[in-house]
Residue, then its C-alpha position, 0 to 999 in steps of 0.5 A: x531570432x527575427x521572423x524568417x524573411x518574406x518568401x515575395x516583395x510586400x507592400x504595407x497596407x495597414x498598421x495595428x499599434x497595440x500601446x499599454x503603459x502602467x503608472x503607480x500612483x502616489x494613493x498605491x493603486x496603478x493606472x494602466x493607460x492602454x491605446x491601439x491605432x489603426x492606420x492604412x497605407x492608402x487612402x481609404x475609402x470609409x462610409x462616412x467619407x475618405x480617409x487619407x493615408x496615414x491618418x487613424x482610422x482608430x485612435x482609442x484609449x482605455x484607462x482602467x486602475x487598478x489595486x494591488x489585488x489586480x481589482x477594477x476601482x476605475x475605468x474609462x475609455x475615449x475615442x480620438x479617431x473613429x470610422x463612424x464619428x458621432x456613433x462610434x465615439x459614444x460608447x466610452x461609459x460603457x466601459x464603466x462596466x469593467x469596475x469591479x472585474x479582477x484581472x487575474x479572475x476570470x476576467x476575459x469571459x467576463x468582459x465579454x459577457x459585459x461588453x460582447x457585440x453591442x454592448x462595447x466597440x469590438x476594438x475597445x473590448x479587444x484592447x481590453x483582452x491584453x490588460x492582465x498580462x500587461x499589468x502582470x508584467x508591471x506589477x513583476x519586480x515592483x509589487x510582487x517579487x519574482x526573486x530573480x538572482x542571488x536570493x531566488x531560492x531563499x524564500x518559503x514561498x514558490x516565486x509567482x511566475x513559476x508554471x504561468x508559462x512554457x518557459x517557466x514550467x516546474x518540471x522544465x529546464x529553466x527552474x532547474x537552472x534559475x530556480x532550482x529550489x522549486x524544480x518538480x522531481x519526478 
């Protein structure tokens, strides 16, 4: 179902692409390559000088890989476009500091006790929040089975995915379709 349709005419006057691609390597670990771009519709005016329309005010690109256990054994990040060349562009080995984080374990706070105000670049860091729901979805179906189909209810063990989200709620009436095995009895 679409959003409902603007209640005025609008005009775009920026854009925000959030881009997140996950890549298992021939070592078994996983490269998730993640971009965000900020672009406006007009020509900007910045401080370091204008910014014609459609060219990236932020171009930046974050690459962290990770083992099966959703653990950092590597990080790094680059800036193609910035607000502030020469500045804004240097604090890419910051982001080294992610190396040993764990996705699935506290891993929002503890990004922002790291790499908060300016210790990292605001747009690098908010990119960075998106990583364990990304990698999550990568790793469904490929490291970790979701049992979806025929088989969902043959194992031992409850599916991962169940009670992570509204939709898949135990007590809820997708399990009770999909999985019932794993529904929660009242």
């Amino acid at each position: 179902m679409p959003l409902s349709t603007p209640v005025s005419r609008r005009a775009l006057r920026h854009s925000r692409v959030i881009d997140v691609q996950a890549y298992v390597r021939d070592d078994g670990l996983w490269d998730i390559d993640a971009r965000i771009t900020d672009i406006k519709s007009y020509d900007a005016m910045l401080a370091s000088g204008p910014r014609p329309a459609g060219t990236p005010l932020h171009d930046l690109h974050l690459r962290i890989t990770v083992d099966r256990e959703l653990t950092i054994v590597e990080a790094e990040a680059a800036s193609d476009a910035v607000p502030y060349p020469g500045f804004c562009d240097t604090i890419g080995p910051a982001y080294r500091a992610l190396i040993g984080l764990n996705l699935l374990k506290n891993f929002r706070r503890d990004l922002k006790q790291r790499l908060a105000g300016i210790a990292g670049c605001t747009h690098l860091t908010e990119l960075a929040q998106v990583l364990p729901t990304a990698t999550v979805q990568a790793f469904a179906g490929d490291v970790w089975s979701t049992r979806d189909g025929a088989n969902a209810d043959l194992s031992h063990e409850k599916p991962f995915q169940l009670d992570r989200c509204h939709a898949l709620r135990t007590d809820g009436g997708a399990v009770a379709q999909y999985y019932p095995r794993w529904v929660a009895k009242a």
